[in-house]
C-alpha positions, -999 to +999 in steps of 0.1 A: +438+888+074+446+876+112+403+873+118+400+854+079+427+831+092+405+825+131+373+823+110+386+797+088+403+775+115+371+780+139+351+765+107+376+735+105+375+728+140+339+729+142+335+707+113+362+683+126+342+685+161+307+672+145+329+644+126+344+634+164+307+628+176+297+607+149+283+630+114+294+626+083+314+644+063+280+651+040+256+662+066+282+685+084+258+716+099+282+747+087+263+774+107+269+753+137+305+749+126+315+778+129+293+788+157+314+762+178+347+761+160+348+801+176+330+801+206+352+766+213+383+777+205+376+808+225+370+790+257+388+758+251+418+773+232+421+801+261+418+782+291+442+750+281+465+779+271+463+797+304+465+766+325+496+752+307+511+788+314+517+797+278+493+827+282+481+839+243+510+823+226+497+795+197+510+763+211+492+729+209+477+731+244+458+760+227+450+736+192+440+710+214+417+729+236+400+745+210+388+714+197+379+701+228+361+732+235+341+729+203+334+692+209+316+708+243+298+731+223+291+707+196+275+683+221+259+708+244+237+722+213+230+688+197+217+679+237+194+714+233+179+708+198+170+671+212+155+684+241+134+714+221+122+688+197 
């Protein structure tokens, strides 16, 4: 149940990331989504957590990071696929 629940909020993070940088609701990429909802909450999530000293507790610095994280992610691939094409 606990990885349904980190797949789910890594796909609503990563959605809400794309949204942050300018998509629409519409033309969303889901595969990349969740590719940076969980990679971004991984890093982001972890290291705002571990530098506001609440270690692997949920706590907003961890919300907040993973978003940030996946907004990193987010922008980092949309720079790669501009660069390949």
């Amino acid at each position: 149940m606990l990885i349904l629940a980190i797949i789910v909020f890594g796909i609503l993070v990563g959605g809400l990331a794309q949204m942050a940088l300018g998509r629409r609701m519409e033309s969303v990429n889901w595969t990349l989504a969740i590719a940076a909802g969980l990679i971004g909450s991984l890093l982001g999530g972890l290291v705002a957590s571990l530098i506001a000293g609440h270690g692997l507790e949920l706590h907003a610095s961890g919300l907040i990071g993973s978003f940030l994280g996946a907004i990193v992610v987010t922008a980092a691939w949309g720079a790669l696929s501009t660069r390949r094409a």
